[in-house]
C-alpha positions in Angstrom: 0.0 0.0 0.0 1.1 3.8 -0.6 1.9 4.9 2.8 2.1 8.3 1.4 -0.4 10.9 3.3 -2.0 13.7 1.5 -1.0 16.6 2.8 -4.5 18.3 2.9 -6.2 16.1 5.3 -2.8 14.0 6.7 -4.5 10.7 6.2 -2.8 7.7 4.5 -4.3 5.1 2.0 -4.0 3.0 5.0 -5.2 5.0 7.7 -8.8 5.4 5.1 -8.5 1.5 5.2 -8.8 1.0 8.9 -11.3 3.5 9.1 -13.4 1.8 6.4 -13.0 -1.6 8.2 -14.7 0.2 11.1 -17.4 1.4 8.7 -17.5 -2.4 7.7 -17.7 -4.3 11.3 -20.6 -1.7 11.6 -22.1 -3.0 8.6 -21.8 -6.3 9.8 -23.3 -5.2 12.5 -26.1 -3.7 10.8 -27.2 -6.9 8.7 -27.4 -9.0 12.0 -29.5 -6.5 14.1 -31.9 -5.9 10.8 -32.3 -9.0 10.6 -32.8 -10.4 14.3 -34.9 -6.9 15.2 -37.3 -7.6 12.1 -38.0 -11.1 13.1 -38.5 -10.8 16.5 -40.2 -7.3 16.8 -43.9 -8.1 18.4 -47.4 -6.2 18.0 -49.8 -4.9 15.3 -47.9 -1.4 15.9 -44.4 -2.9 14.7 -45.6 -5.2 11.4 -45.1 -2.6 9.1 -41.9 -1.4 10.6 -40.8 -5.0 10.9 -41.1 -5.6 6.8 -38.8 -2.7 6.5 -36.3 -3.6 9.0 -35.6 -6.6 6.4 -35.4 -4.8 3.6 -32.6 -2.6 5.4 -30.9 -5.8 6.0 -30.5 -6.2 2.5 -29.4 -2.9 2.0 -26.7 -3.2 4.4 -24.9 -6.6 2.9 -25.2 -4.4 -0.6 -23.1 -1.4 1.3 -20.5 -3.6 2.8 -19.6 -5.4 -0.9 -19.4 -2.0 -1.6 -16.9 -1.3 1.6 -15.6 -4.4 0.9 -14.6 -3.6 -2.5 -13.4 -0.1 -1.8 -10.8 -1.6 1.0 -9.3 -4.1 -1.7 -9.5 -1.4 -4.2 -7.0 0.5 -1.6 -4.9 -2.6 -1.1 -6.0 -3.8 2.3 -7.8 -6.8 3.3 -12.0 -6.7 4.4 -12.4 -7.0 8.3 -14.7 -10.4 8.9 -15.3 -8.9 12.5 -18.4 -7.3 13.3 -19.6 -5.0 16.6 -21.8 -6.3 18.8 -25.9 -6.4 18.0 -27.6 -4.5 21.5 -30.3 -7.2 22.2 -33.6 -6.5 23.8 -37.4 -7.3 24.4 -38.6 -4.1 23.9 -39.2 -3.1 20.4 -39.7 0.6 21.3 -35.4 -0.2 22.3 -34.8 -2.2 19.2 -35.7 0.5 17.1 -34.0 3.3 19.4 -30.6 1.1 19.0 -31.1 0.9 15.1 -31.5 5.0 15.1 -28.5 5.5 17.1 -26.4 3.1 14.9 -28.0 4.5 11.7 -26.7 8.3 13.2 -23.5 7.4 13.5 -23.1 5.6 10.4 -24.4 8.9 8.9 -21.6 11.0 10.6 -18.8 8.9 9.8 -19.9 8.2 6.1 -20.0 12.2 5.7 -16.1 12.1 7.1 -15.6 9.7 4.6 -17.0 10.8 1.8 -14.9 14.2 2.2 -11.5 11.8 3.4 -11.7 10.2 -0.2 -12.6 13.4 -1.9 -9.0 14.7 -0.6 -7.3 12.0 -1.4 -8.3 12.1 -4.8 -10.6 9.4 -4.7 -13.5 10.8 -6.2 -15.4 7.4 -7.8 -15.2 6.0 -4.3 -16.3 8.9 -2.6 -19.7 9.0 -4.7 -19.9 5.1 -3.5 -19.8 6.4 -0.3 -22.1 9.1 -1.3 -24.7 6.9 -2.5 -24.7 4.2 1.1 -24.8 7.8 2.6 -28.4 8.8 0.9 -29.7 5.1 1.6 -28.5 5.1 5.6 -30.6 8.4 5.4 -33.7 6.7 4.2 -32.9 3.9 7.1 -33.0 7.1 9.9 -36.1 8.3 8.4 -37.6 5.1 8.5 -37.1 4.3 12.0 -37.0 8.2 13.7 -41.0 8.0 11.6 -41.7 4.5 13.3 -40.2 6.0 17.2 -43.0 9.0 16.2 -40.2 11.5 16.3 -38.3 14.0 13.6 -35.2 12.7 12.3 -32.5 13.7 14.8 -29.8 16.5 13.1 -26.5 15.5 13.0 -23.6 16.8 13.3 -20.7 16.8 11.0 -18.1 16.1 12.3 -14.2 17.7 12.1 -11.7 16.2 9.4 -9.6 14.0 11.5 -8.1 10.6 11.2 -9.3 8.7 14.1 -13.2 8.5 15.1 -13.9 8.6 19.1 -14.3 5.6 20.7 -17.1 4.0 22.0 -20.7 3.1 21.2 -20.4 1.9 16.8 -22.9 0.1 14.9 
């Protein structure tokens, strides 16, 4: 791999790789909760809702071949670990775990989107770009099914690590 850094944003071809293996375990992550949420969500109120849910989980395994593709492309190797699913009985919590993970997928995807743009690498930024319009769809989805407006996030600062903690 280059290790050469741009000088506009001082982040390496490999430091973009690690941080796309993030967005990739949170993917991962993704497809499992979609799919255990929709199956196991209970009541008339969550049906609808619940038929979505497994469409999402489609969506997601179609954005990580994408990540997927986009780390080989950059000469590193796909992650096959994923981040933890956040289990519970509650649908009302199922859906509030989905939202948050969805909102931080959001923020980092914008950081990425601009990270590739920097480095030049404008086709894989619009990839980006285009799992970054869909995860939108996915917040709009389940902020409408929690009855409330789709939260506002915030973009975040150009940097080259993400803060630690909570991750899809």
């Amino acid at each position: 791999m280059d290790t050469k850094k741009s000088e506009a944003t001082d982040i390496s071809r490999e430091q973009l790789v690690d941080l796309l293996n993030g967005d990739l375990s949170r993917e991962y992550q993704a497809i499992m909760a979609y799919v255990i949420y929709s199956q196991t969500l209970k009541g008339a109120a969550y049906m609808a809702i619940a038929h979505e849910l497994e469409k999402h989980a489609g969506e997601e395994l179609k954005h990580a071949i994408t990540i997927a593709k986009q780390i080989d492309y950059l000469g590193g190797t796909p992650t096959n670990k994923p981040l933890p699913v956040k289990m519970s009985e509650e649908a009302e919590d199922m859906l509030r775990f989905d939202l948050e993970n969805e909102n931080e997928t959001v923020r980092n995807y914008r950081l990425r989107v601009r990270q590739c743009e920097l480095l030049g690498e404008y086709a894989m930024a619009e990839e980006i770009r285009e799992i970054l319009r869909n995860e939108q769809e996915h917040q709009i989805d389940l902020a409408t099914a929690l009855g409330e407006d789709v939260p506002r996030i915030e973009t975040p600062h150009m940097e080259t690590r993400e803060p630690t903690g909570a991750r899809r």
